[in-house]
C-alpha positions in Angstrom: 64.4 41.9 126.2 63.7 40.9 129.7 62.0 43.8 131.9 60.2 44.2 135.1 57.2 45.2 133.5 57.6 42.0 131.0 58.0 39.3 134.5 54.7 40.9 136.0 52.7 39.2 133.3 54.2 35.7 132.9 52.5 32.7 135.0 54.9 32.1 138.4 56.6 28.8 136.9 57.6 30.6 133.7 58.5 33.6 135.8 60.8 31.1 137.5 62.3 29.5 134.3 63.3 32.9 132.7 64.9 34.6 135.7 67.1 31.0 136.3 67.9 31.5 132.6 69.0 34.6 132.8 71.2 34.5 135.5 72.8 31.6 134.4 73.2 33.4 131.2 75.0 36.6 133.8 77.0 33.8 135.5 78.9 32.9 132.6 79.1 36.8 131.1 80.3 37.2 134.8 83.2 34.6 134.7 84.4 35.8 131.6 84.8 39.5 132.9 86.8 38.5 135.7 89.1 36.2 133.9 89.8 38.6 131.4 90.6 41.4 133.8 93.7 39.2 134.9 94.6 38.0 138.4 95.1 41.5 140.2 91.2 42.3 140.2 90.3 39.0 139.2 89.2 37.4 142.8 87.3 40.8 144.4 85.4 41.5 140.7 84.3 38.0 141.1 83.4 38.3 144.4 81.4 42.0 143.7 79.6 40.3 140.4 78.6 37.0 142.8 77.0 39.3 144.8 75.2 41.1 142.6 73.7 37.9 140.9 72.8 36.9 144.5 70.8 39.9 145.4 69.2 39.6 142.1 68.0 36.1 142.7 66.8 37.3 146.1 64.8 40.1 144.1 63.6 37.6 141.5 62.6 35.0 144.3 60.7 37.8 146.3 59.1 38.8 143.2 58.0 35.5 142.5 56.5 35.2 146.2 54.5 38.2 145.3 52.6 37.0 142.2 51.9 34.0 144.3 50.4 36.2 147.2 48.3 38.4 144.4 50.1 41.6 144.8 49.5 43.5 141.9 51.3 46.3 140.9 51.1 49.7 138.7 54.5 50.4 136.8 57.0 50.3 139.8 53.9 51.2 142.3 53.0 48.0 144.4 48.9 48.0 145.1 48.4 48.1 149.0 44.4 48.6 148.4 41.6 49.9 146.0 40.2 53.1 147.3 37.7 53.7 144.9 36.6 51.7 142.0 35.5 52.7 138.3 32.7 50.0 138.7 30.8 52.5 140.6 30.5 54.7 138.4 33.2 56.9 138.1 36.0 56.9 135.1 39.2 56.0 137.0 40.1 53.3 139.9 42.2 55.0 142.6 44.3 52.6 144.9 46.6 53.1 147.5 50.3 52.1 146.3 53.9 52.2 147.6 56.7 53.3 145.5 59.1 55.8 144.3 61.2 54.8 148.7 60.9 51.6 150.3 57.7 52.8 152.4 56.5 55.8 150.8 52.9 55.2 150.5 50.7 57.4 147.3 47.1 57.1 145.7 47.1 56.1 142.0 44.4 57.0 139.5 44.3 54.5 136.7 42.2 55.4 133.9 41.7 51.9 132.1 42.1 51.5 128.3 38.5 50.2 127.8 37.2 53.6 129.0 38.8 55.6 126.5 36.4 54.8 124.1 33.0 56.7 123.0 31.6 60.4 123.7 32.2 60.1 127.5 35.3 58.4 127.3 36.7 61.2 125.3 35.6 64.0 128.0 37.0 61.3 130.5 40.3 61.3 128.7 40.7 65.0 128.3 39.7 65.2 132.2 42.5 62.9 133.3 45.1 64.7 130.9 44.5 68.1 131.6 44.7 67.1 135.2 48.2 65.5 134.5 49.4 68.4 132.8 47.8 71.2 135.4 49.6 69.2 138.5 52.7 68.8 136.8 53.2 72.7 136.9 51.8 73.3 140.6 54.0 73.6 143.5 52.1 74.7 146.4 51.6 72.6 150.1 47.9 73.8 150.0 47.4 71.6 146.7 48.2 67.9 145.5 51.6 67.1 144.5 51.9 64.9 141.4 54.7 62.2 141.5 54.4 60.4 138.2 52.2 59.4 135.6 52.3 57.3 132.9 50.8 54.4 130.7 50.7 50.7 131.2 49.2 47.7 130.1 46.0 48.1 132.2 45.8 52.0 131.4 46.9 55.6 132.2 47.7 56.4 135.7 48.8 59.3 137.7 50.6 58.9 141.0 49.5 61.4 143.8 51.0 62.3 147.2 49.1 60.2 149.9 47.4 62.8 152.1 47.1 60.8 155.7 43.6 62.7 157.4 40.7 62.5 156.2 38.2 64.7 153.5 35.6 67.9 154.6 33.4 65.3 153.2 34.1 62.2 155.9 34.5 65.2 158.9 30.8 65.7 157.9 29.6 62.1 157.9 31.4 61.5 160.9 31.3 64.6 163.2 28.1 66.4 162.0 29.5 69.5 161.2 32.9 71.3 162.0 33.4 73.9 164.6 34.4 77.3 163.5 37.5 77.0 165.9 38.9 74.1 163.6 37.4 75.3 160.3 39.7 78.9 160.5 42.3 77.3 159.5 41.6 74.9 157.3 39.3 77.2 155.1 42.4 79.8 155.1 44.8 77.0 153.8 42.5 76.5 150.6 41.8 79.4 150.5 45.9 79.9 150.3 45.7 77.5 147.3 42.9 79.0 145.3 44.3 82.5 145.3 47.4 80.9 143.8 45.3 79.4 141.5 43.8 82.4 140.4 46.7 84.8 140.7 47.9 82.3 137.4 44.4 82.4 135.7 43.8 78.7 136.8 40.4 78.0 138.2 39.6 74.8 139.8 35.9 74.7 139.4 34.8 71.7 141.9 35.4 73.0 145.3 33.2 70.5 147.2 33.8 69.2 150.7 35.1 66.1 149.1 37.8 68.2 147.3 39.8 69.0 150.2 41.5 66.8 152.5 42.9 67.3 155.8 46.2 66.3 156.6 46.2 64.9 160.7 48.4 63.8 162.5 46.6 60.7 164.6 48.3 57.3 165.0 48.0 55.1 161.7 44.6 53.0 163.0 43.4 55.6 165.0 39.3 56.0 164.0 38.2 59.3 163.5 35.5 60.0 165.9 34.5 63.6 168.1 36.8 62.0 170.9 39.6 62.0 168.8 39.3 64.9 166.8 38.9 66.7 169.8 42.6 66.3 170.5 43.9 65.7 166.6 46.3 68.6 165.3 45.5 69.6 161.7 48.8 69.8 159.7 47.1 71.6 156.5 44.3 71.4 154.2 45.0 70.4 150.6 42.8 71.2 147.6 42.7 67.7 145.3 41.3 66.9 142.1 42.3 68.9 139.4 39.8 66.5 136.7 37.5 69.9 135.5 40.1 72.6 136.7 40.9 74.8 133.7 43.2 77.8 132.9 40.8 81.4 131.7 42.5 81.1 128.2 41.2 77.8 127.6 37.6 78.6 128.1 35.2 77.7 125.3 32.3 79.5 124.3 29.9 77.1 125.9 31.6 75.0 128.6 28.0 74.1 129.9 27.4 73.5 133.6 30.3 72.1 135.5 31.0 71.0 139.0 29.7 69.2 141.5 25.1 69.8 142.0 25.3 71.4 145.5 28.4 74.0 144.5 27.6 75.5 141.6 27.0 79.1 140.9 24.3 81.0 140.1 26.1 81.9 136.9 26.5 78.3 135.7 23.2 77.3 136.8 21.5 79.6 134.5 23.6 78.4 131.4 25.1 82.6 131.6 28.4 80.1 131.0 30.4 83.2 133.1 33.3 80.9 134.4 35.7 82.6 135.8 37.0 83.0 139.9 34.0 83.8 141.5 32.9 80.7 140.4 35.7 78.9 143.4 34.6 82.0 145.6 30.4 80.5 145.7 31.5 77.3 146.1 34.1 77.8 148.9 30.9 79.9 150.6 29.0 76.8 150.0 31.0 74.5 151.7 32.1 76.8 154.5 27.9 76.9 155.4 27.9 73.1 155.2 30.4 72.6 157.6 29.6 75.0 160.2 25.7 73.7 160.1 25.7 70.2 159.0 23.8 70.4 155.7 23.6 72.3 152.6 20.7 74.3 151.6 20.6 73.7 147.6 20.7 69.6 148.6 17.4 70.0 150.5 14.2 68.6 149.0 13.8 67.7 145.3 17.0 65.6 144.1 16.9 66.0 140.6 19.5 68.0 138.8 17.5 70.2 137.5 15.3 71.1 140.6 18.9 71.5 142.5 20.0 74.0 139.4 16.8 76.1 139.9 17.7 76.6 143.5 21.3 77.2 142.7 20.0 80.0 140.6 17.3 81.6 142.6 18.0 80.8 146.3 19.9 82.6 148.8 22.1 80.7 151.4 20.3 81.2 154.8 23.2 83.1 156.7 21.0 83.4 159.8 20.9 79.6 160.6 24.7 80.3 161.5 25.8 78.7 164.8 25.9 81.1 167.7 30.0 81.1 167.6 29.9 82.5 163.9 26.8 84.9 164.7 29.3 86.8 167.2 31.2 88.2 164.6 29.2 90.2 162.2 32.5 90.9 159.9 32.5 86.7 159.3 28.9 86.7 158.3 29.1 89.9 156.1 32.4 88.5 154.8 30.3 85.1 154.1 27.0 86.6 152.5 29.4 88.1 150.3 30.8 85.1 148.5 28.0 83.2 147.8 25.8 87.0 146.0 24.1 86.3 142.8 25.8 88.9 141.2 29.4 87.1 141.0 30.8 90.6 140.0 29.7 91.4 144.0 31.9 88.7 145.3 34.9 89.2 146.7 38.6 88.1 145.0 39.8 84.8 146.8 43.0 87.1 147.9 40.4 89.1 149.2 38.7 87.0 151.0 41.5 85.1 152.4 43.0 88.6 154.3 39.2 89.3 155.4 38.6 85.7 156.7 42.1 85.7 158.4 42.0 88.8 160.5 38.7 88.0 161.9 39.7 84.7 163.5 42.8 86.2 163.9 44.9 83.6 161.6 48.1 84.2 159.9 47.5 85.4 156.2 
């Protein structure tokens, strides 16, 4: 049987030579139809099936132009770019795509068949599948939508809604740190997301700065610099990557540590292996300290893992080195020193946190 999928992987001239055969082969099916409908319908079904075979030739001829170009595609998804490569280390490729409407652009994970194999290839696997089957149940403009997944020849793939802005993470690298003027709102917006989470015993357990994206709205080529922040409007926030996110009855007896080095809870540092919410609650503490001062305590000084676990587990985040503009409000700060206490029994609930955070920079809950 002839299918799209089946042309993307033929040579151009053979590509050619089976589409002309085919249509030739609907030509003559064609004539027959009309002939044996009789002379009432006989002409205008002819002309409607010409048609058709004409606009199929144009789709066949365009297709061919394609190949020819090196576009690539993933199932119906046509590649615009890579965004991120497993060659660097990671498990999946993630490309930008365009699919599903003529325009409508999304980001694709592909999860090659040569990676499925071994130890970390299994943990890999279960990552990508869990993350499939989490995103397929969520509903919520604070968190990814999922559009499809699926296999083919290259791999397993899941098909994301394309978030134009930028990450926490980039914001950082570009800007230095975040104001708490702009931060308000996006911090609520997660923090809209994870209290969903948890109100359904989901926790997401990798809340990083590169974990949320900001959705702008800036002219396509605009670059992101302070000048044009300065007069971007933020649509939302949106928590991504669901890889390590997990629901409280699936937790085993020893999930080990988990999560990104610079995030992770005193709790999981010290192998105590007490997942739950307040694990989300440190991190989002974390990364609202990183963005209001420009670096993160727990990455300063010795890189190794293990010297980064240590601190995790014995150091407290310097609130004091708060900018002036969060020092004015002693409820913020409180509300702050909170999240990120040893103790995660001491911590507040995300729903919690997200009324308490809200009413002091006077925010919509």
């Amino acid at each position: 049987m002839l299918t799209t999928t089946s042309l993307k992987f033929m040579d151009v001239a053979r590509r050619a030579e089976v589409v002309e055969h085919y249509l030739s082969e609907l030509s003559s099916l064609s004539e027959a139809i009309a002939s044996a409908c009789g002379p009432l319908v006989e002409a205008g079904l002819r002309a409607m099936l010409a048609k058709a075979i004409v606009a199929v030739r144009a789709q066949a001829n365009a297709s061919v132009r394609e190949q020819k170009a090196g576009v690539r595609y993933i199932a119906r998804l046509r590649v615009l770019g890579e965004l991120s490569s497993a060659h660097e280390g990671g498990m999946t490729s993630t490309f930008l795509a365009e699919g599903g409407a003529p325009g409508k652009k999304l980001v694709v994970k592909l999860l090659r068949w040569e990676k499925f194999r071994g130890t970390s290839a299994e943990l890999a696997r279960a990552m990508f599948e869990g993350e499939m089957e989490r995103l397929a149940g969520v509903v919520h403009p604070n968190i990814v939508s999922i559009i499809d997944a699926g296999v083919v020849d290259e791999g397993a793939y899941i098909a994301l809604e394309y978030i134009p802005g930028a990450s926490l993470e980039t914001l950082l690298r570009k800007l230095g740190r975040v104001e708490l003027r702009a931060l308000g709102p996006m911090v609520r917006d997660v923090a809209r997301a994870l209290a969903w989470l948890h109100a359904r015993k989901i926790i997401h357990r990798d809340i990083k700065p590169g974990n949320i994206i900001v959705q702008l709205d800036l002219a396509p080529d605009a670059p992101l610099d302070a000048r044009v922040w300065s007069t971007a409007e933020v649509v939302r926030a949106v928590l991504i990557d669901f890889g390590v996110a997990t629901e409280l009855t699936r937790l085993g007896s020893n999930e080990g540590v988990t999560g990104t080095p610079g995030y992770i809870a005193p709790e999981i540092a010290r192998g105590l292996n007490l997942f739950g919410p307040p694990v989300d609650m440190y991190a989002m503490g974390v990364v609202i300290f990183e963005m209001l001062t420009g670096f993160n305590p727990f990455l300063e000084g010795d890189p190794q893992l293990n010297a980064v676990l240590v601190r995790h587990g014995s150091m407290a985040i310097p609130w004091q080195k708060l900018p002036p503009e969060a020092q004015a409000r002693p409820d913020l700060v409180q509300l702050l020193a909170e999240t990120t206490r040893i103790d995660p029994r001491m911590r507040p609930t995300m729903k919690d946190f997200l009324a308490r955070w809200s009413k002091s920079l006077g925010l919509g809950a």
